[in-house]
Structure formats: structure tokens, C-alpha cells
PDB file of N, H, CA, C and O in Angstrom:
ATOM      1  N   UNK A   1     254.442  18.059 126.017  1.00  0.00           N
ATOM      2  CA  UNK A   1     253.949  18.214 127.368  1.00  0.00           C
ATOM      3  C   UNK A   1     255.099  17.875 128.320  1.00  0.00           C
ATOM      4  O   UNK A   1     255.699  16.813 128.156  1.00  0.00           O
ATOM      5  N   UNK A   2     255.500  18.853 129.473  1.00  0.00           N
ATOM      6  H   UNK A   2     255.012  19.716 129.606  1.00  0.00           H
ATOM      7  CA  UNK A   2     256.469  18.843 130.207  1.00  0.00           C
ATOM      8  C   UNK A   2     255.834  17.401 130.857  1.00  0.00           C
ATOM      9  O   UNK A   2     254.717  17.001 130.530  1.00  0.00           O
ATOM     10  N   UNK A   3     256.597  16.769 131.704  1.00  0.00           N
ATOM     11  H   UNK A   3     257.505  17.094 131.970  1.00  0.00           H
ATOM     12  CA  UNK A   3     256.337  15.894 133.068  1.00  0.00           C
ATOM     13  C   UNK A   3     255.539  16.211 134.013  1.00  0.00           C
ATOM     14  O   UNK A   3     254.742  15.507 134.632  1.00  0.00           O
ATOM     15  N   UNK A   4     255.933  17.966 134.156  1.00  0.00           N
ATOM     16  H   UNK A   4     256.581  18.538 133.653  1.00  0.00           H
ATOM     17  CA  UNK A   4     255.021  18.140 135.537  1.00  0.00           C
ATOM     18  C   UNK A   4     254.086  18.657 135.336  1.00  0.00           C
ATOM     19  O   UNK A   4     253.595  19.417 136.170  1.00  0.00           O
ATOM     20  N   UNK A   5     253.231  18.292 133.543  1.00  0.00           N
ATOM     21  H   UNK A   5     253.629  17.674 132.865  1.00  0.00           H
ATOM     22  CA  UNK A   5     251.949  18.780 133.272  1.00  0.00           C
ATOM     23  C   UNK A   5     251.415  17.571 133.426  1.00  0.00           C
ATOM     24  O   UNK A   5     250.338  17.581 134.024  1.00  0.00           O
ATOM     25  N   UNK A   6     251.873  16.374 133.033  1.00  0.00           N
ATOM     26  H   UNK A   6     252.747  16.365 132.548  1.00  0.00           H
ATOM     27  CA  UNK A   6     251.772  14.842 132.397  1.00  0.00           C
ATOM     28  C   UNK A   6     251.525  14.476 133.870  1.00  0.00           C
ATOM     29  O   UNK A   6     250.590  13.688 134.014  1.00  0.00           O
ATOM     30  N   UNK A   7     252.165  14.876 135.032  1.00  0.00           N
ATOM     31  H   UNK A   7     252.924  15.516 134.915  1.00  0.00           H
ATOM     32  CA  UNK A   7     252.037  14.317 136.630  1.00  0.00           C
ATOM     33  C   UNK A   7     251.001  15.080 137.167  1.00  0.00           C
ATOM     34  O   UNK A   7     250.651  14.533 138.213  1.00  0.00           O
ATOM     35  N   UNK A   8     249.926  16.720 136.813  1.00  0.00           N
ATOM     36  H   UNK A   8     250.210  17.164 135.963  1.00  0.00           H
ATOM     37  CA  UNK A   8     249.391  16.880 137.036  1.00  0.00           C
ATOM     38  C   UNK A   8     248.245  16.385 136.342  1.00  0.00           C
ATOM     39  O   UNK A   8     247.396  15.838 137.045  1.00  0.00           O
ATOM     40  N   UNK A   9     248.044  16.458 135.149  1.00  0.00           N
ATOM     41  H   UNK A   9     248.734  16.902 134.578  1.00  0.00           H
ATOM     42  CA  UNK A   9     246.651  15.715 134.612  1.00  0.00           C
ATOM     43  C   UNK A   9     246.560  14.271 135.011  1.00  0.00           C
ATOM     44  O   UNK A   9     245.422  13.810 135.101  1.00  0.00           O
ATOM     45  N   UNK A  10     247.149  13.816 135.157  1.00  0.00           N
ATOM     46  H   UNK A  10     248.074  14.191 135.084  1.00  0.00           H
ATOM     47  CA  UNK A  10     247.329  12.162 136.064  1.00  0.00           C
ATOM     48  C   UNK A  10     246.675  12.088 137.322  1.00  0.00           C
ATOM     49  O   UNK A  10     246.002  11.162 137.772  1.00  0.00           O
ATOM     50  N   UNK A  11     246.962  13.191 137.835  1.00  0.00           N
ATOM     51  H   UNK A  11     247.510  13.944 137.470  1.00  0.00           H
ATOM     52  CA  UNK A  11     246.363  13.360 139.082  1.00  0.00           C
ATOM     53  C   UNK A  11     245.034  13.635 139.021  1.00  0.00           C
ATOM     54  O   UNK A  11     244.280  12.794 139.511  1.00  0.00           O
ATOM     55  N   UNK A  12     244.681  14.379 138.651  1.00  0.00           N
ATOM     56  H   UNK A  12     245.294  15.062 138.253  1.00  0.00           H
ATOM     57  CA  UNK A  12     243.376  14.925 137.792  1.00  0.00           C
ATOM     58  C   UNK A  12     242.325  13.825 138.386  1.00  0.00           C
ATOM     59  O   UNK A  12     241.347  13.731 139.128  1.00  0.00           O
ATOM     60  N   UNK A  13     243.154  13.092 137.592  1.00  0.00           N
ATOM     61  H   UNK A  13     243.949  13.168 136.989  1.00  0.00           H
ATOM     62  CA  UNK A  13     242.210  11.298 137.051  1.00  0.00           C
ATOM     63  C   UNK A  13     241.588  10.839 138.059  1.00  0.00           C
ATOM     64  O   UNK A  13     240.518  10.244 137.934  1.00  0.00           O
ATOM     65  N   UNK A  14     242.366  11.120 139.608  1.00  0.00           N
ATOM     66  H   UNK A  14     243.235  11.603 139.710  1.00  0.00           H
ATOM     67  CA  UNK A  14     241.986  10.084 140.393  1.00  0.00           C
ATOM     68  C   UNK A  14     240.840  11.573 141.607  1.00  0.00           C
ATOM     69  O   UNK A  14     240.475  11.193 142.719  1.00  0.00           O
ATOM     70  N   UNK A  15     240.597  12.549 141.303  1.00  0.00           N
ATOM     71  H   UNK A  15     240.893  12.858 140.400  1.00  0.00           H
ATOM     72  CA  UNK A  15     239.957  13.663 141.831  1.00  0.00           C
ATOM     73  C   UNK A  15     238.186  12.881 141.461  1.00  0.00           C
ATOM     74  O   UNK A  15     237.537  12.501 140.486  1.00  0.00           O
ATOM     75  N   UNK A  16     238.058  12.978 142.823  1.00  0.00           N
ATOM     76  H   UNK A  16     238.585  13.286 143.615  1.00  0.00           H
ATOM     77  CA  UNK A  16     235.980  13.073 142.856  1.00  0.00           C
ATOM     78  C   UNK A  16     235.568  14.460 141.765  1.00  0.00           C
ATOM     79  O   UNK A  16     236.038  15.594 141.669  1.00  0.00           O
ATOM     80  N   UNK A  17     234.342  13.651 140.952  1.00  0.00           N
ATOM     81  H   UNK A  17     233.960  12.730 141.030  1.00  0.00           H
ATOM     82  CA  UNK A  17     233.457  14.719 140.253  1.00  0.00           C
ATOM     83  C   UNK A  17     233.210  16.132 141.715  1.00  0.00           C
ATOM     84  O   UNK A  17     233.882  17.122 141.426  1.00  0.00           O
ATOM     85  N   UNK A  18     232.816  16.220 142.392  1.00  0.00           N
ATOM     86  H   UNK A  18     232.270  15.416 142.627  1.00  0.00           H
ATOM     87  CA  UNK A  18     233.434  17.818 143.273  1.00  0.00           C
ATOM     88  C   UNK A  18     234.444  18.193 143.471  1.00  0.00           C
ATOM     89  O   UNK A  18     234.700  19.338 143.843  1.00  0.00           O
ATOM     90  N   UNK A  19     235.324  17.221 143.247  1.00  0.00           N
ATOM     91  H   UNK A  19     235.116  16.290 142.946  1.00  0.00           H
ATOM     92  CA  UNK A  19     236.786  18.006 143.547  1.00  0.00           C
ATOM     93  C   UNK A  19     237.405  18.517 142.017  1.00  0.00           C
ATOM     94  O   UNK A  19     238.326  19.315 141.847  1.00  0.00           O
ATOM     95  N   UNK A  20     236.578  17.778 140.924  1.00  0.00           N
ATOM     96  H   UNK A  20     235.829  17.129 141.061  1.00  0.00           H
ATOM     97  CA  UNK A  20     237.288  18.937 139.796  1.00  0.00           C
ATOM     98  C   UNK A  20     236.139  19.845 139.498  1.00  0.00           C
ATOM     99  O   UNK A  20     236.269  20.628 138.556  1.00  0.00           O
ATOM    100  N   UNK A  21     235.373  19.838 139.975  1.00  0.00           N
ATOM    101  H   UNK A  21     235.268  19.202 140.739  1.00  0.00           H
ATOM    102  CA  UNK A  21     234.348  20.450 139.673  1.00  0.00           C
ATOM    103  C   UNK A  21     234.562  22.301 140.778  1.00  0.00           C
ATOM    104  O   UNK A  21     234.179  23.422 140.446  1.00  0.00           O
ATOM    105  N   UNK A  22     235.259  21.882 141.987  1.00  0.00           N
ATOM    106  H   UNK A  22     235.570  20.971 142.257  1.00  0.00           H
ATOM    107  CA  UNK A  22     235.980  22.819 142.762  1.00  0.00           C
ATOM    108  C   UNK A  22     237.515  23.148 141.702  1.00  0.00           C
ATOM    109  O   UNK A  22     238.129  24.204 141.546  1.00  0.00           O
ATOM    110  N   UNK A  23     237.773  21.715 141.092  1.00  0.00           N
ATOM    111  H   UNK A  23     237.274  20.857 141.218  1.00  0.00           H
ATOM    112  CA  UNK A  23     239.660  22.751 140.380  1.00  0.00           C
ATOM    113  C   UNK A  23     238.992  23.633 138.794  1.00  0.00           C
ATOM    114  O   UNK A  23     239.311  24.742 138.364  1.00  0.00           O
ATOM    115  N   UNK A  24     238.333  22.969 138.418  1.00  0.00           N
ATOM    116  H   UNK A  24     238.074  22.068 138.766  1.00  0.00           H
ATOM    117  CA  UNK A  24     237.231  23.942 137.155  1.00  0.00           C
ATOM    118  C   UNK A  24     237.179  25.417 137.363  1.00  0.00           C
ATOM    119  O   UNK A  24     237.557  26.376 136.689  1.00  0.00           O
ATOM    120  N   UNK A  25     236.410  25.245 138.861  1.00  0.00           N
ATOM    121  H   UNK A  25     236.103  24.466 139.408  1.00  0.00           H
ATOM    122  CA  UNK A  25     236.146  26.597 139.289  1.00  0.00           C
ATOM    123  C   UNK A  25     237.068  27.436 139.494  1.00  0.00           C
ATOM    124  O   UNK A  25     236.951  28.620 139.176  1.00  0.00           O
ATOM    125  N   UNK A  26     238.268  26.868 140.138  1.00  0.00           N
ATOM    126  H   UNK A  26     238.363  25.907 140.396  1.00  0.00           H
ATOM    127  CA  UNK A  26     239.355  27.819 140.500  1.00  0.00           C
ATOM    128  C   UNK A  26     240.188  28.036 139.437  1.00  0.00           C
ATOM    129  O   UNK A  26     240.739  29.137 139.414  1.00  0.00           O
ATOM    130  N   UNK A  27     240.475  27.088 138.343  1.00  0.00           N
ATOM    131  H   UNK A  27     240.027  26.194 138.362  1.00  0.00           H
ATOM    132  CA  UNK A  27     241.329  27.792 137.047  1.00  0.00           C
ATOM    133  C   UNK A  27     240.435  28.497 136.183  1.00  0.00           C
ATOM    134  O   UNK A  27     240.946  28.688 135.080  1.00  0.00           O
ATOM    135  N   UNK A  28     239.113  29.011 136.319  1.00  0.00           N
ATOM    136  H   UNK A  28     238.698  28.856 137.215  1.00  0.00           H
ATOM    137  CA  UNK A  28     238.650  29.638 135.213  1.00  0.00           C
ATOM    138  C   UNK A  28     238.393  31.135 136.147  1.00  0.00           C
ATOM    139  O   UNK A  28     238.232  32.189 135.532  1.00  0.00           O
ATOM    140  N   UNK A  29     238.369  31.099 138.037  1.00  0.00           N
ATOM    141  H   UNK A  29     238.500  30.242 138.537  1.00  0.00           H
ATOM    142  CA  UNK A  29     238.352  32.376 138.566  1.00  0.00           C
ATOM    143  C   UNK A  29     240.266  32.678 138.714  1.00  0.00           C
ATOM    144  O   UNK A  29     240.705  33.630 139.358  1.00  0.00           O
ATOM    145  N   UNK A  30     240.696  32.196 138.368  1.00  0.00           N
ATOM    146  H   UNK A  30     240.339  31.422 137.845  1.00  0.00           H
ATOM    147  CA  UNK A  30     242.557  32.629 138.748  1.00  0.00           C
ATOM    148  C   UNK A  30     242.966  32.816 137.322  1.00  0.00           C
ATOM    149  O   UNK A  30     243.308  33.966 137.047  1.00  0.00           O
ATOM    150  N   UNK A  31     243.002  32.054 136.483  1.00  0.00           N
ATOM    151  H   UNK A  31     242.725  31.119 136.707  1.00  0.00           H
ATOM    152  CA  UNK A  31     243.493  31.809 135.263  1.00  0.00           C
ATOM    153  C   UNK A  31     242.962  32.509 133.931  1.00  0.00           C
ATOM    154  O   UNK A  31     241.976  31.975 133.423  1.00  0.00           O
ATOM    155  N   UNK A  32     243.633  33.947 133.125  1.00  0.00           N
ATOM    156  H   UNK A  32     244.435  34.381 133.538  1.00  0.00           H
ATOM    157  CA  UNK A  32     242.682  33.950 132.223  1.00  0.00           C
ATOM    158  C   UNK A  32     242.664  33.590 131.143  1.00  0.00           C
ATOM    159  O   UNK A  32     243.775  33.603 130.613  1.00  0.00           O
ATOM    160  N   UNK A  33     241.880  33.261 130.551  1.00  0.00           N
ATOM    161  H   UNK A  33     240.978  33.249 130.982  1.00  0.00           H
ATOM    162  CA  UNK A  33     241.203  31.999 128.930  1.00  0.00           C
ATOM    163  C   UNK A  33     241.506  33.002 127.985  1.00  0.00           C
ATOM    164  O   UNK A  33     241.254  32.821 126.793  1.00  0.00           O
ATOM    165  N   UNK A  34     241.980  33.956 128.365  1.00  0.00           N
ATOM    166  H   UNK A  34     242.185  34.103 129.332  1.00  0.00           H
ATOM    167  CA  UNK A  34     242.275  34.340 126.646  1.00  0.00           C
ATOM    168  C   UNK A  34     244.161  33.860 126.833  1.00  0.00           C
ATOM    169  O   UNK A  34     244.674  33.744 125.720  1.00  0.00           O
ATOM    170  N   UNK A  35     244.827  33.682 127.618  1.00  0.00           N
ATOM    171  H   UNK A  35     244.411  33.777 128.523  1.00  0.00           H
ATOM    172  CA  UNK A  35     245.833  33.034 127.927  1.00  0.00           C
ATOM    173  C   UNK A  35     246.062  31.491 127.728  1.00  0.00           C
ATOM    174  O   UNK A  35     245.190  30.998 128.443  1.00  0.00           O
ATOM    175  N   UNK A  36     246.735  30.502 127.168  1.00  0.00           N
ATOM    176  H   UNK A  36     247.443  30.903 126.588  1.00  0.00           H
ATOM    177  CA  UNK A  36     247.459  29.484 127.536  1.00  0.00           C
ATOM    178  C   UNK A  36     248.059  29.332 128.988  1.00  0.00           C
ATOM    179  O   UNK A  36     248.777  30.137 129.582  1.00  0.00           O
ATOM    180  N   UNK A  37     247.544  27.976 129.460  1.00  0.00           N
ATOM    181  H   UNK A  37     246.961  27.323 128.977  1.00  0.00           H
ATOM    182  CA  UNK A  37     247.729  28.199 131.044  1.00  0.00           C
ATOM    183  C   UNK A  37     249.124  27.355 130.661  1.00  0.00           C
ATOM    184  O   UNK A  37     249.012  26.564 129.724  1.00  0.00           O
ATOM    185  N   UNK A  38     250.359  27.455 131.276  1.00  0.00           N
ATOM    186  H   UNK A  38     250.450  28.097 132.037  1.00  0.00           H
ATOM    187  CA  UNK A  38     251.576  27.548 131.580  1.00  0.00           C
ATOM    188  C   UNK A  38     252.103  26.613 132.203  1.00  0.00           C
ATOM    189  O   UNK A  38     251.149  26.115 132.801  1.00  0.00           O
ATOM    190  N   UNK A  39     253.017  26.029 132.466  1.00  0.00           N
ATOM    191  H   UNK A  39     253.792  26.433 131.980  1.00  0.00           H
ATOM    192  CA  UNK A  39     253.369  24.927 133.197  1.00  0.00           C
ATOM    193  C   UNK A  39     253.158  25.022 134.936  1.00  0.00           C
ATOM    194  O   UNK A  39     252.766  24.161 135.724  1.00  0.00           O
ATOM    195  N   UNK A  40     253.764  27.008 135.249  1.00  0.00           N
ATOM    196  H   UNK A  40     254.082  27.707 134.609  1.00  0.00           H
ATOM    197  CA  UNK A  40     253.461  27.226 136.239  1.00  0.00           C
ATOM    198  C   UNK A  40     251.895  27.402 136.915  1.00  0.00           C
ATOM    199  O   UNK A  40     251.419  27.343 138.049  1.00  0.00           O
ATOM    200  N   UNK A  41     251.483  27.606 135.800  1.00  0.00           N
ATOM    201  H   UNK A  41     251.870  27.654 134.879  1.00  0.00           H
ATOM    202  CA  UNK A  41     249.505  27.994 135.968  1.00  0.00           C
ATOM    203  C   UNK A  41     249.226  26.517 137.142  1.00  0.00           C
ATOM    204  O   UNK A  41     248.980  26.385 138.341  1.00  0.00           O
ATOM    205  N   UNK A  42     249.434  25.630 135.988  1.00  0.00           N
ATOM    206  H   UNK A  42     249.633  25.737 135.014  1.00  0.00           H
ATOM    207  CA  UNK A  42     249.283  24.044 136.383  1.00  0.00           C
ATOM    208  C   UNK A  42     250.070  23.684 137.565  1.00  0.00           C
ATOM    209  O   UNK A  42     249.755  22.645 138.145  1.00  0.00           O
ATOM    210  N   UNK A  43     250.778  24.190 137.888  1.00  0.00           N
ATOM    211  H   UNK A  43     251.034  25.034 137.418  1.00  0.00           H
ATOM    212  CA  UNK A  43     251.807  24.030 139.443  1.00  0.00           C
ATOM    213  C   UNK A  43     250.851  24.692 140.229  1.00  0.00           C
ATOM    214  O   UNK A  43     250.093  23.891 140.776  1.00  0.00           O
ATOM    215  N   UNK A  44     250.566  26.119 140.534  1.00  0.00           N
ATOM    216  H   UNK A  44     251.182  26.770 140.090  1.00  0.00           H
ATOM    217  CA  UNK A  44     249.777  26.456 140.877  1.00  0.00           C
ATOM    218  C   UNK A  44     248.541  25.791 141.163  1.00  0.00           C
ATOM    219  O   UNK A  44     248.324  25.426 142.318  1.00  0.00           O
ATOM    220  N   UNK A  45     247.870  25.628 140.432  1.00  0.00           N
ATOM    221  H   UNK A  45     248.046  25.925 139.493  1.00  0.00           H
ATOM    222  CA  UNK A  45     246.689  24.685 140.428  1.00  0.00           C
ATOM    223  C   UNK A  45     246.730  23.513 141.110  1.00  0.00           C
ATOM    224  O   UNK A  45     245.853  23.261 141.936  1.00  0.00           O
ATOM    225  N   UNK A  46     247.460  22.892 140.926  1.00  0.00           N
ATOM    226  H   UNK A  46     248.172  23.097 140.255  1.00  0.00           H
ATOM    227  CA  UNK A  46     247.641  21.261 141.248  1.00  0.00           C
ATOM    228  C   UNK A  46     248.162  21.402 142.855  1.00  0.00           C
ATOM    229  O   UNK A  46     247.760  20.589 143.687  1.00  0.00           O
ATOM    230  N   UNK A  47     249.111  22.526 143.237  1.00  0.00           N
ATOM    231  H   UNK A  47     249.438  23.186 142.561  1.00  0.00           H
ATOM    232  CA  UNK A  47     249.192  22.926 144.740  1.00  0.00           C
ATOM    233  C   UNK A  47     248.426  23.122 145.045  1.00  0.00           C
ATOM    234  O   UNK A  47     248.059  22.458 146.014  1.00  0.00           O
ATOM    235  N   UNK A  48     247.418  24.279 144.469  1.00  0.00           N
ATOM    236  H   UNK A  48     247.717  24.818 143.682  1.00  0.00           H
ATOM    237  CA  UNK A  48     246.211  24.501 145.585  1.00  0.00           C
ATOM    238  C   UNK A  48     245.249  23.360 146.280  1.00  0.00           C
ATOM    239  O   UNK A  48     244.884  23.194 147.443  1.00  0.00           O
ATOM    240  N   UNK A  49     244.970  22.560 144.907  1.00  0.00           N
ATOM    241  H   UNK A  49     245.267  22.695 143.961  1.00  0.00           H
ATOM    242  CA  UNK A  49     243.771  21.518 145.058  1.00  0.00           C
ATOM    243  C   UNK A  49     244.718  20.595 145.950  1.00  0.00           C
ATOM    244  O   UNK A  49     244.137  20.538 147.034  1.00  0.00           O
ATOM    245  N   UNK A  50     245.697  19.968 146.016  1.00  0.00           N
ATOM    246  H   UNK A  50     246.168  20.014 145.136  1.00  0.00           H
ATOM    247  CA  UNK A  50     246.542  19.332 146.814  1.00  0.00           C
ATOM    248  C   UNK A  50     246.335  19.849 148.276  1.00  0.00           C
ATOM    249  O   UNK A  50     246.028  19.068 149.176  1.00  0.00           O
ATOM    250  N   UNK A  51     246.518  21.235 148.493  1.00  0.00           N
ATOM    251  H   UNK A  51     246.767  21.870 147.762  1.00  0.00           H
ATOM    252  CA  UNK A  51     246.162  22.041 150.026  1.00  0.00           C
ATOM    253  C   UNK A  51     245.005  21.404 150.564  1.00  0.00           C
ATOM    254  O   UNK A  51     244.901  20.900 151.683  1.00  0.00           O
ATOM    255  N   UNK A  52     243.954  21.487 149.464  1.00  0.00           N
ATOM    256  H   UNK A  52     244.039  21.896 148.555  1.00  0.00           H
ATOM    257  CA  UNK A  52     242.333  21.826 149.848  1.00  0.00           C
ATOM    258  C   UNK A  52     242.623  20.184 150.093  1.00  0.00           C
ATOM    259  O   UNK A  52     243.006  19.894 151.226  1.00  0.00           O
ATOM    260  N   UNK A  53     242.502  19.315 149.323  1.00  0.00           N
ATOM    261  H   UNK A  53     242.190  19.551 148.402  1.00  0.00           H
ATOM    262  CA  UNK A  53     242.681  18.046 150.284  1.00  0.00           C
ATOM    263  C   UNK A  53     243.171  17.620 151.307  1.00  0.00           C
ATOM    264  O   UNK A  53     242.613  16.944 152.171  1.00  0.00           O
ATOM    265  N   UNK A  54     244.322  18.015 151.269  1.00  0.00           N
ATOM    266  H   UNK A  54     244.775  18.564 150.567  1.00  0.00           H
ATOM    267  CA  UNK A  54     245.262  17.880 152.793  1.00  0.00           C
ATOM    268  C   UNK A  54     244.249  18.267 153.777  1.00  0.00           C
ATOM    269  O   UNK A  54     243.929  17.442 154.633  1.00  0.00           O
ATOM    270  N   UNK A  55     243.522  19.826 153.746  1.00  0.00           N
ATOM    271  H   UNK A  55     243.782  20.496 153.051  1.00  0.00           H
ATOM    272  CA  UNK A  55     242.687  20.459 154.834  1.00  0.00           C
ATOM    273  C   UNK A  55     241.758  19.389 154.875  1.00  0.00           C
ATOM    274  O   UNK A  55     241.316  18.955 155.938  1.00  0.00           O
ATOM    275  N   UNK A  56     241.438  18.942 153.748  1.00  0.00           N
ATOM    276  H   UNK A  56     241.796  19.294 152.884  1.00  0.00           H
ATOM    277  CA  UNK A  56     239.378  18.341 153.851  1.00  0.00           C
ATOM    278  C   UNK A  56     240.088  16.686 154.586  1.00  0.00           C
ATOM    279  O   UNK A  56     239.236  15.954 155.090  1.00  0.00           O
ATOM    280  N   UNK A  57     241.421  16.234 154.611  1.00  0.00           N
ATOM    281  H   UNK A  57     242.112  16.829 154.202  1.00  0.00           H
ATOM    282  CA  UNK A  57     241.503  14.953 155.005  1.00  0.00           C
ATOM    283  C   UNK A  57     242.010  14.931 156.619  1.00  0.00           C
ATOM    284  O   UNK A  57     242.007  13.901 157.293  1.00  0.00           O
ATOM    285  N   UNK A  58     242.522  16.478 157.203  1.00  0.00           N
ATOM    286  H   UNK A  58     242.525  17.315 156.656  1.00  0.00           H
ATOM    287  CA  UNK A  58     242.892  16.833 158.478  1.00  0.00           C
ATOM    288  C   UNK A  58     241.844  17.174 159.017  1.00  0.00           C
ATOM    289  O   UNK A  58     241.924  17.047 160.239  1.00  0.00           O
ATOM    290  N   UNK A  59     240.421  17.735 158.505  1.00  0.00           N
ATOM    291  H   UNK A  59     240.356  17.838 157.512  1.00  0.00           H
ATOM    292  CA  UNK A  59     239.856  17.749 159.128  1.00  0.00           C
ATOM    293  C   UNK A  59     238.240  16.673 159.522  1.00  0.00           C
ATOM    294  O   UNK A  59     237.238  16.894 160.202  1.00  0.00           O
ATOM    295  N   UNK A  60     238.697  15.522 158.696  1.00  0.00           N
ATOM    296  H   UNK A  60     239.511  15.342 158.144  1.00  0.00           H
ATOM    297  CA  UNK A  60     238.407  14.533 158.885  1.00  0.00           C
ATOM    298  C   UNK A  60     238.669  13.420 160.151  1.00  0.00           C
ATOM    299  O   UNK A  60     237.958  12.646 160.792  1.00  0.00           O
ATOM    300  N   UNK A  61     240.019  13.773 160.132  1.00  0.00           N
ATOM    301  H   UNK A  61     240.597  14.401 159.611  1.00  0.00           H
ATOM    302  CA  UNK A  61     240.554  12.711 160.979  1.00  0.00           C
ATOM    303  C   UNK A  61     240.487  13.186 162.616  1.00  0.00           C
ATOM    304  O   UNK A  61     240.893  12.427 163.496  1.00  0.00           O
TER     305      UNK A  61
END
């Protein structure tokens, strides 16, 4: 396992049951399962859900 898979599932860890329950959703509508998702898949991924927080904590404040 690269680092920047090992720094995304880490992250994972600390995500609310809706917020992986929103990254679930988005790697099984982006990503396809007859594929091995990729280091970049997981970059991908881990940016997006990173965005969607940034938005949900800007538009908090």
C-alpha cells in the first residue's frame, strides 16, 4: 500500500457514518467494480470528499 492510500484510509477513520456513507456512494457511481481502484481512483476520491467538507464547513460558518 502506497502512503497516499495509507493517508487516505486514515482519513476515512475520522469521516461521520453520512459522510462515508456519501464517499460509498460516490466510489461505486464514479468507480467501476469490475476494476481495482488505483492509487489515483483514491486521490480522486479523497479530493472530492475533502471539497464536500470544505463546502459543508463554509457554509456553516
Amino acid at each position: 500500500m502506497t502512503a497516499a492510500v495509507a493517508h487516505i484510509i486514515d482519513e476515512v477513520k475520522h469521516l461521520s457514518p453520512s459522510e462515508r456513507v456519501e464517499l460509498r456512494r460516490h466510489i461505486v457511481e464514479h468507480v467501476p467494480m469490475s476494476d481495482d481502484l488505483t492509487d489515483d481512483d483514491y486521490a480522486a476520491l479523497a479530493a472530492a470528499s475533502f471539497r464536500a467538507l470544505d463546502e459543508e464547513e463554509a457554509r456553516r460558518a
